[in-house]
N, C-alpha and C positions, 0 to 999 in steps of 0.2 A: 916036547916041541909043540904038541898038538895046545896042549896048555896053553901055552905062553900063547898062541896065536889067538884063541879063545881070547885071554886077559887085555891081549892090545886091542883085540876088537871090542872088548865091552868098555876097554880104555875110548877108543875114537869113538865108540857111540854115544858114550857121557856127555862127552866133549861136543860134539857134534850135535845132539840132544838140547845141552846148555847153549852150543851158541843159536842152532835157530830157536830156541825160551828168549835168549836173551835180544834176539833177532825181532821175535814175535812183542816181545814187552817191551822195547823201545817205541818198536811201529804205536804198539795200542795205547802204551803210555802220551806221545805225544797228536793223539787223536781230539779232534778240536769239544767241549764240549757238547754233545748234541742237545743238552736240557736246554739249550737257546731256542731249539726249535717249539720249543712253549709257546712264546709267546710270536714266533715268526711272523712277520710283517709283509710278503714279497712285492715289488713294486707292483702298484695297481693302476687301472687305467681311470682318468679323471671323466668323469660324464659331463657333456656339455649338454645345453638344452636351449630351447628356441626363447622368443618372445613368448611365447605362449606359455611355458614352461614345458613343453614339449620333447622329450629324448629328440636330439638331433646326430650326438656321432659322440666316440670319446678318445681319449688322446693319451699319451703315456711313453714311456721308455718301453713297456710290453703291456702288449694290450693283453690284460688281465683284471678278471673280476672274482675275487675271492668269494666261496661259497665254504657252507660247512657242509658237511657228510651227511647232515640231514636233510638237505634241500636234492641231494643226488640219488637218483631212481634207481631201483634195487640195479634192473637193468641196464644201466652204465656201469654200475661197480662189477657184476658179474661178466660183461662184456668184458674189461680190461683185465678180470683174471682169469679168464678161459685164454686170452690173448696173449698174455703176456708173464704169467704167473700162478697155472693150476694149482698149485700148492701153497699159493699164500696163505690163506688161514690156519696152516697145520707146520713151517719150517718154523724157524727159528730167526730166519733174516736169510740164510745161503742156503739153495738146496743142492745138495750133493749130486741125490739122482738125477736132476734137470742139468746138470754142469757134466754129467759122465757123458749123458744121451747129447749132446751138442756136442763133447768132445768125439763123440762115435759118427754124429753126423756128419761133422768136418770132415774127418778121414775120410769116409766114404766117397765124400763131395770131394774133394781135394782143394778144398779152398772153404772161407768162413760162411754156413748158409745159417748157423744156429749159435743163439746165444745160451750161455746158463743163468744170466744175473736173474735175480729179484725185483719186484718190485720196493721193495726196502735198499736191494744195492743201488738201483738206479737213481731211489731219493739219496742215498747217500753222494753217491758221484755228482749227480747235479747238482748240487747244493752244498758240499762241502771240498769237493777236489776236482783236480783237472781234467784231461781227455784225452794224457796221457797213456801210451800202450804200452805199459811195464807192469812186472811180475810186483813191483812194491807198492804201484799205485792201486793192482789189484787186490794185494792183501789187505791194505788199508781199505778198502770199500767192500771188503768181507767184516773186518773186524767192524770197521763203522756199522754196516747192518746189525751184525749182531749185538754192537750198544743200541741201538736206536730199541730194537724190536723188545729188548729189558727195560729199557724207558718209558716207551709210549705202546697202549693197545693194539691193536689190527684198524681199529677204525681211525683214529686220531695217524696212522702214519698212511692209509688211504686218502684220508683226508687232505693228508700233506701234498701226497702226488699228484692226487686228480688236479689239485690247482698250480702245481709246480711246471706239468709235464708239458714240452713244448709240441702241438698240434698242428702245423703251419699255418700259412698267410697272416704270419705275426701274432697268431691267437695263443695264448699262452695260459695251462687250465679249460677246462670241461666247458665250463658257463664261456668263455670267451670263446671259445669253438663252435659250441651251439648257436651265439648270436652271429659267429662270420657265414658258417656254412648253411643254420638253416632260418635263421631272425627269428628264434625263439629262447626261452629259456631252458637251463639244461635239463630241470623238472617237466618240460612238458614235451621232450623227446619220445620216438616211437623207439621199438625196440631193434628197429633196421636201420635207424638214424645211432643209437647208442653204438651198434657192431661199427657203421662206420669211422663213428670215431674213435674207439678203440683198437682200430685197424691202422690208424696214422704214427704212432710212436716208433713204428719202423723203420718208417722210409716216408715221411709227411710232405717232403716235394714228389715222389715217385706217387705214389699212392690220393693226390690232391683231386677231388673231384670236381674241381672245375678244369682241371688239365686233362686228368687222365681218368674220366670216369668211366672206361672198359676196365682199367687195374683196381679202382677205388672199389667194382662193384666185386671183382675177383678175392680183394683183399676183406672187403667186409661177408661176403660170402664164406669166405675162411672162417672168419671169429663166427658167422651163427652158427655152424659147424660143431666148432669145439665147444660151444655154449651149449648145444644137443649134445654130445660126448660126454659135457661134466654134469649132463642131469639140473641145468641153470633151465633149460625150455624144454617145453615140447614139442613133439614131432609136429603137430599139427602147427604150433607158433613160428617153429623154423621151414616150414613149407610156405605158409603164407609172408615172413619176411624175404622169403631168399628169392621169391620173385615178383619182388618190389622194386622197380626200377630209381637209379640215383635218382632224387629230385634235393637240389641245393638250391639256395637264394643266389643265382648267375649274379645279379645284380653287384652283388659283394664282392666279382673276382677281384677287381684292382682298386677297391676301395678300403686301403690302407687309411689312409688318412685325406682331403681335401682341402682346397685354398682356403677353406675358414676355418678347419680347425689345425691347420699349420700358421696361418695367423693366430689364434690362441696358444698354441702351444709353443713357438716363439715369444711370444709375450709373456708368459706366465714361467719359462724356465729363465729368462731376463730378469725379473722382475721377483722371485721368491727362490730361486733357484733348488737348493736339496727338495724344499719343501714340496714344487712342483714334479721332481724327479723321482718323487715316493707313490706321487699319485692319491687320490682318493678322493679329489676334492670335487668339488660342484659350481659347475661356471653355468650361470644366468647367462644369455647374449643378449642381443637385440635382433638375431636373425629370424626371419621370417622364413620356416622351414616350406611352404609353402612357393612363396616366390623365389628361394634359392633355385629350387627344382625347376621352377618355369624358366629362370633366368640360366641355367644350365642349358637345357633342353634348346631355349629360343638363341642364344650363341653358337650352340653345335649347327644347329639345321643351320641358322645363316652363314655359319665359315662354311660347310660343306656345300653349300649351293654355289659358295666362292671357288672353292676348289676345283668343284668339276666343271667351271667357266676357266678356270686355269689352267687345266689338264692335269691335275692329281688324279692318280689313281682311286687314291682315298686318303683321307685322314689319320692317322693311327690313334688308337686310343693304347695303347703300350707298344713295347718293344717287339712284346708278341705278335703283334700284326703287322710290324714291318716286318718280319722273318718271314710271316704267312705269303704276303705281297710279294720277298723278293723269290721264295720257291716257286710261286705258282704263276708269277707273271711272265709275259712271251718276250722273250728275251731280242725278237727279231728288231734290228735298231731301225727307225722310224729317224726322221730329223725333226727340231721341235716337239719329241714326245717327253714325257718324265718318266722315268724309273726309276726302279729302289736297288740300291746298292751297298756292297756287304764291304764293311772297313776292315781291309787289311792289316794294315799299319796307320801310324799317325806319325810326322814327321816336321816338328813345329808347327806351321800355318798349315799345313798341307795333308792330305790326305791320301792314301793308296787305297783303290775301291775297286773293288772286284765287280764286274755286271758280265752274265754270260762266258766266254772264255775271253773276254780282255779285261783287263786293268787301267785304269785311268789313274793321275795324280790330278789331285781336286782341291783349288785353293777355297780354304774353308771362311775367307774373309771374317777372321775373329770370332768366330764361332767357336765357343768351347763345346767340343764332340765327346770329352772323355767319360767313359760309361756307355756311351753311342755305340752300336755293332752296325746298324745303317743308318743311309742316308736318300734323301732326293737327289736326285741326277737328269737335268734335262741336255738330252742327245743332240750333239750339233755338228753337221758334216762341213766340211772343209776340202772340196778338190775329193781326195780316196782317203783323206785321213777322218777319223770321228775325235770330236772333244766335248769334253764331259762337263759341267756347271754346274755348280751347288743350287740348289734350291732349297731354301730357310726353309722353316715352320713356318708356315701361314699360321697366324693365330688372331687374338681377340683378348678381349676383358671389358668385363660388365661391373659393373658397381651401384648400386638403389639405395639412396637414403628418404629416412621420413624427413619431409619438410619442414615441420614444426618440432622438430627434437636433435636432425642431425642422428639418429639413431641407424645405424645400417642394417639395412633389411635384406640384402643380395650382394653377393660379392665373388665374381670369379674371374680367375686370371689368370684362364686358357682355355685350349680346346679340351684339354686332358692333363689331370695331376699327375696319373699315370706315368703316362708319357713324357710330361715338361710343369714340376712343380714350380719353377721360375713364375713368381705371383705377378704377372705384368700392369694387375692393377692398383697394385700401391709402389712397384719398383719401375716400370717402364716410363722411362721417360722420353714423350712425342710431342710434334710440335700440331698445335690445336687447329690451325690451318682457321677459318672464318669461324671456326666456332670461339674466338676469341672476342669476337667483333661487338658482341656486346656491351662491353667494358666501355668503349671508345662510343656508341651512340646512347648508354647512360651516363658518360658525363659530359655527353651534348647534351643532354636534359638539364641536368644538372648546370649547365651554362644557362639555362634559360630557354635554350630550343624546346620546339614541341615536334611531335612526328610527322607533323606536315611541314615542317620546317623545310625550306629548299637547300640543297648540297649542288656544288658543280659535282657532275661525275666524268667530264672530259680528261683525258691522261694528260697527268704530266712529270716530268723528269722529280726526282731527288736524289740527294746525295746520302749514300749510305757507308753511314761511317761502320758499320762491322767487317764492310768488304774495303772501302778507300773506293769505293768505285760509283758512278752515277747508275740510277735504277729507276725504271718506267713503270710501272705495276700494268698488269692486264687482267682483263677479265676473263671469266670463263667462257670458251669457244670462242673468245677474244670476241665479246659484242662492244658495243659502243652505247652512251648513253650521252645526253647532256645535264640538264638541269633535273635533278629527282630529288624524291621526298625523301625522313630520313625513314619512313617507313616503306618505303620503298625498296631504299638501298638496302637496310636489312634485309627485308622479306628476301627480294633475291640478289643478296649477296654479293652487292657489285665493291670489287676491288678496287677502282678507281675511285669513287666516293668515297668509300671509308677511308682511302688514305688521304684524300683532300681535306676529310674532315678532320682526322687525326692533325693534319699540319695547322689547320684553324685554331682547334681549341688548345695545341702546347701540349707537353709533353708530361707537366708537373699533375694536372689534375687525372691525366690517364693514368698515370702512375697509381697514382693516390687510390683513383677507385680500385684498381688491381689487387692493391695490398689490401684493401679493405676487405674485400671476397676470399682472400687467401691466400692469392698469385702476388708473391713476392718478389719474384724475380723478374719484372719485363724491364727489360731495355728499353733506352730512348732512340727508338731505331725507328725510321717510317715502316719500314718492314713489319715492323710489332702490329700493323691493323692487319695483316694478313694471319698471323698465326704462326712468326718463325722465332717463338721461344718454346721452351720443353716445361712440359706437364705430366703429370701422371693423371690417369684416368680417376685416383680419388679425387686427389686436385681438383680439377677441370670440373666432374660432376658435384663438387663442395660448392666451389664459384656460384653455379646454380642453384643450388639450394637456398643462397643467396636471395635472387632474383623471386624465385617459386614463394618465400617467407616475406617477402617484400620489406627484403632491408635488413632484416634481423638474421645473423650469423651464427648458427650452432653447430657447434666443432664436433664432427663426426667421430662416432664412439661405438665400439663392437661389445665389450664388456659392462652387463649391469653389476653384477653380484657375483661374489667366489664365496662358496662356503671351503672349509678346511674339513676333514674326517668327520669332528664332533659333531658341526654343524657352526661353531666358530665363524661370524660377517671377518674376512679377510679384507675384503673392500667392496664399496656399494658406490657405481657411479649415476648422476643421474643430467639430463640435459645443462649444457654449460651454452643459455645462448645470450647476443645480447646485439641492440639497433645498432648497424653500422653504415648504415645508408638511410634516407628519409622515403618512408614508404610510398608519400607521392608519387613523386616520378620514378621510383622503382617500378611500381603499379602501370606507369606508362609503359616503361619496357615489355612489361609481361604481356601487354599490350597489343605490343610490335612487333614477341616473338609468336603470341599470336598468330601475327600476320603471315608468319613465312609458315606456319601448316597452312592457312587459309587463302592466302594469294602466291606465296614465295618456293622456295626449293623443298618445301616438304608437303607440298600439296596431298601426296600420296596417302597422308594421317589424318585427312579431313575428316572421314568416317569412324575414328574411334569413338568407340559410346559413350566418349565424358570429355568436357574440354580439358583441352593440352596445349602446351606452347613450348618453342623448342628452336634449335640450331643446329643446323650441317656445319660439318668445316670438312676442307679436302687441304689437302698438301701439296704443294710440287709434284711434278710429274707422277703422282694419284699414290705415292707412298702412304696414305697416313688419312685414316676414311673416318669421322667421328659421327655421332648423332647426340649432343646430349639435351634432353626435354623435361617435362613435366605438367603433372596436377596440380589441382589445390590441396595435395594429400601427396603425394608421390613423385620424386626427383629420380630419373635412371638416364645412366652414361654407355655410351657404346662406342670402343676403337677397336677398327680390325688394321692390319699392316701386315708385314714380315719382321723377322726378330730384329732384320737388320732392315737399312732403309734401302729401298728396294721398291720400285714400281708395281700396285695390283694390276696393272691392268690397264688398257687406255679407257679412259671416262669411268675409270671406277671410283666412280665422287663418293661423299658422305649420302648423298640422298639413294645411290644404287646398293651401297656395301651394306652401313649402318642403322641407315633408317628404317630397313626390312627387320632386322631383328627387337629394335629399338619397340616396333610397331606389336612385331608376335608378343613381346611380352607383357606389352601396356593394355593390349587387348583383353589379355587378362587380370591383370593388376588392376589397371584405374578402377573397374566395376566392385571391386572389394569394397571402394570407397564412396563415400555419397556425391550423388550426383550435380554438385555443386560450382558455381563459375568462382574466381577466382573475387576475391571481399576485396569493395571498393573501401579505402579510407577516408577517416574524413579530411577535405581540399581537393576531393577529383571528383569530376564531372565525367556523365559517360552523354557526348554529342554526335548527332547526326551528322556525317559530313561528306560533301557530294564531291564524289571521286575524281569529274572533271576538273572543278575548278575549286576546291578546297576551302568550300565553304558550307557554311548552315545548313542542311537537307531542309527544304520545307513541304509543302504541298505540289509544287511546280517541279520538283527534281528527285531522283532518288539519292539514298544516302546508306556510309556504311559507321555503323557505330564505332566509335573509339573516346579513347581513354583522353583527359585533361589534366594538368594540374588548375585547380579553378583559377581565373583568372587568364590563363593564356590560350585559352579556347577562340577562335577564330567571331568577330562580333557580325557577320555582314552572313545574308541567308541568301540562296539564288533571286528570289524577290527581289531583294536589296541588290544584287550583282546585275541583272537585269533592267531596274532604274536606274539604275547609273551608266551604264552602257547605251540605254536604248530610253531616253528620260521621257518621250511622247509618245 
């Protein structure tokens, strides 16, 4: 009997034998090739670079820069296997005794504190299988280890992970970790920057040291640790790292990507698709890394100067700080204050938001919140009841192009990418309010007017056909004028006149010049000399560049050059410009806009250290605040609003919003350039002309210089006005 029991059991052990062999040789049988990883390719991040050729930022499906094993310092590699793999140089791919001591940990712990994998399993799983938590997926990423480590050396499969392994804030591999967290390369790391990042593979949100740099330093204090333990340092190296305080590039926390190179990176996966999505490539711009940052900087300060005229608590530059804002703010309600509020739910239009122990439903007027966890809320009492109001993003977008190329030099299009990547300066579309007004007093030039030319500015009625209704146009602070020059009327921006003028000259040649600048779409509306069609902020500052080039149109362009891997011209663009107006009386314009820093609504730019000439426009009820200006070298646009249309503000015009920042930034810009007035062509004359009575300055009178086309220059001097007046 004992027999027999014996014989069944060595029966079922065969069997049982054969089927986990037959179990094991199916799994490793259909194990994917690993000798691919020869040649592996992983997506890399594409490098962009300035005008200058400058590194400006780089862009990719994962931000990843491939390095070989020999450009990585002893100490990162000994770092990640004190961390994460004592015994790599000496298993075979799986260590048994690292898998018993985790399974003894667990117990202990009563829950998972310890892993067994490898650093050869871990390349296997991320790279060859899923994240599933099963016994077969775990056998498979044993058996893979152990093909792998029979294929390739110890340094060729380190090589693999350091640049595989994902480190957070998008950086993926050693060298893209090193440039997020310290803007270095990952060769020129210290040996307390190496622990920390070989401390991240664990828990790379938990552990991130721009969030949590009390854990980041606990967690790299760990690895110099075991780095002294496995005989990798000394005692004296691990004393002087371990009280090294976290220092990271903060700069970098939320700078995943920005509005220019989400512009390139929308463009180039359009446009070559796979090819873009592999990465490697080298994008030329035309950004000027220099003025981006100014043009960054000079938007933030002037929306925030807007805000706290608003009553924003503050701005947010991510999500993070609307969370910080709605914990630590005083919940005690105020009427007319703003607060930040925590979204409950979302329920079509409408919103459920938590603030303090009440709840509000908050119609979100078309606002897409989803991803949003808060929001603005300004508090408004009613008798004993409180109700809640959305408050948009205050925001902005800046845009700079070179004059003479159309090359874009600055371009942003928000307060924060962070926050709201919504590029509102090539997608938002607002109405340009008087900054339109140009168009309409150069093709009174263009008629034959000159800028002394006289305009009635007294109101009066038209018919507007986009409403079916009659419409008066008013001025700002509703003044009144009669008879004014057309340089006048521009400088400050009287509505009455430019719309009298508009009905003068027709419809056909405003048109005309519109489309010639770019602005394609105006209507034949009287309306149209106020500014009530939609532009985007490239638009609008393109127009100008117009103007600034006197006449000659080049089509604004962000990309010079892509190289491919090899080094392969992808594509090479280069200025596309050509005359679309006659520089004469374009020349007069610039002239006239001149006049409005000089005499008009932008007096306040008088002082910049280079001449500039330039346009407010405001909108209805102050929705929609513009500034856009320029050098003989330099075109930059400024619109601030809310997302949606929406009041800044009473009198918060173009010349109070826009032309503050307009101003911080040219301050710095124009002085790049040389100090030059704007080149007369030839057929213009530059004449004295006496501000009284719009004639010749001579000896007897004072006079302010302006622009002619020859010939239409005013023949009679105050002498001459004088004998004829007074002939004895």
């Amino acid at each position: 009997m004992f027999k027999k029991l014996l014989i069944l059991l060595g029966i079922l052990f065969v069997i049982s034998t054969a089927l986990v062999g037959y179990f094991l040789f199916s799994i490793y049988s259909s194990l994917p090739d690993v000798k691919r990883l020869e040649n592996w390719t992983p997506p890399q991040s594409s490098i962009v670079f300035d005008y200058k050729d400058r590194p400006y930022g780089d862009i990719g499906v994962q931000k990843r820069f491939y390095v070989s094993i020999d450009e990585v310092p002893e100490t990162v590699i000994y770092a990640f296997v004190a961390a994460e793999d004592r015994n790599f140089f000496s298993h075979p791919g799986v260590d048994i005794g690292a898998i018993i001591r985790a399974m003894i940990a667990n117990i202990k712990a009563g829950r998972v504190v310890q892993g067994g994998s490898t650093i050869t399993q871990q390349l296997a799983k991320n790279l060859f299988l899923t994240k599933e938590r099963t016994l077969k997926r775990k056998l498979k990423e044993a058996l893979l280890a152990i093909k792998i480590e029979r294929t390739f050396d110890k340094k060729k499969i380190l090589e693999l992970y350091l640049n595989q392994i994902y480190l957070g804030n998008g950086a993926y591999g050693v060298e893209a970790a090193s440039r997020v967290y310290f803007g270095k390369h990952i060769s020129e790391v210290t040996l307390e920057e190496a622990a920390l990042l070989a401390g991240l593979p664990k828990a790379p949100s938990r552990f991130n040291p721009f969030v949590n740099p009390e854990l980041a330093k606990i967690r790299r204090d760990y690895v110099l640790r075991r780095m002294l333990e496995e005989g990798f340092i000394t005692q004296e190296e691990y004393e002087i790292a371990v009280n090294k305080p976290i220092e990271v590039k903060r700069e970098n926390k939320y700078k995943m990507s920005d509005y220019v190179l989400d512009m390139i990176k929308e463009y180039l996966i359009d446009r070559y698709g796979d090819i873009a999505l592999k990465g490697g490539l080298r994008i030329y711009t035309t950004i000027d890394k220099d003025l981006q940052t100014l043009a960054v900087g000079s938007l933030k300060k002037g929306l925030e100067r807007i805000a706290e005229l608003n009553g924003f608590p503050k701005l947010p530059e991510s999500e993070d700080d609307m969370a910080h804002l709605f914990e630590t703010q005083d919940t005690k309600f105020v009427h007319g204050k703003i607060y930040v509020g925590k979204i409950e739910s979302l329920e079509d239009r409408f919103a459920v938001v938590k603030l303090g122990d009440k709840t509000f439903k908050v119609d979100l007027k078309g606002l897409n919140f989803n991803g949003r966890r808060y929001l603005f809320l300004k508090l408004k009492r009613r008798g004993k009841t409180w109700k809640a109001e959305l408050m948009p993003d205050l925001q902005g977008a800046f845009v700079s192009l070179d004059v003479h190329t159309g090359a874009i030099r600055a371009i942003v299009g928000g307060y924060s990418y962070a926050y709201s990547p919504y590029n509102r300066a090539i997608k938002a579309k607002r109405q340009p309010g008087s900054a339109i007004k140009p168009i309409i007093y150069l093709s009174a030039l263009l008629k034959g007017e000159t800028q002394i030319s006289s305009v009635d500015a007294r109101p009066r009625t038209f018919y507007n056909p986009a409403t079916g209704e009659e419409w008066t146009p008013k001025n700002y602070n509703n003044e009144e004028y009669s008879i004014v020059t057309l340089r006048q009327a521009l400088a400050k921006s009287i509505n009455t006149a430019s719309v009298n003028l508009l009905d003068k000259l027709g419809f056909e040649i405003v048109l005309s010049v519109g489309e010639k600048v770019g602005l394609k779409n105006l209507k034949p509306y009287y309306s149209l000399a106020l500014g009530t069609v939609e532009v985007t902020p490239l638009q609008l500052t393109s127009a100008y560049q117009v103007f600034a080039n006197l006449g000659t149109k080049c089509k604004p362009f962000l990309i010079r050059m892509v190289l491919d891997e090899e080094g392969n011209v992808l594509e090479e663009n280069t200025p596309m410009c050509e005359e679309v107006l006659p520089p004469q009386e374009t020349r007069v314009l610039v002239d006239m806009l001149r006049a409005v820093i000089l005499e008009g609504t932008a007096r306040s730019a008088r002082n910049l250290p280079r001449i500039v000439a330039g346009k407010t426009g405001t909108t209805d009820d102050y929705m929609d605040a513009w500034f856009i200006g320029f050098s003989p070298y330099i075109v930059a646009g400024v619109w601030v609003g809310y997302d949606i249309k929406m009041s800044l503000g009473d009198r918060m015009s173009g010349s109070r919003v826009a032309l503050p920042i307009w101003k911080d930034f040219m301050a710095v810009a124009a002085p790049k350039y040389p100090d030059d007035d704007f080149p007369l062509p030839e057929g213009t004359v530059v004449i004295p002309i006496n501000p009284q009575d719009y004639v010749i300055a001579d000896e007897t009178c004072p006079g302010v210089d302006m622009v002619f086309v020859e010939g239409t220059e005013p023949k009679l001097t105050c002498s001459d006005l004088r004998s004829i007046i007074s002939p004895y």
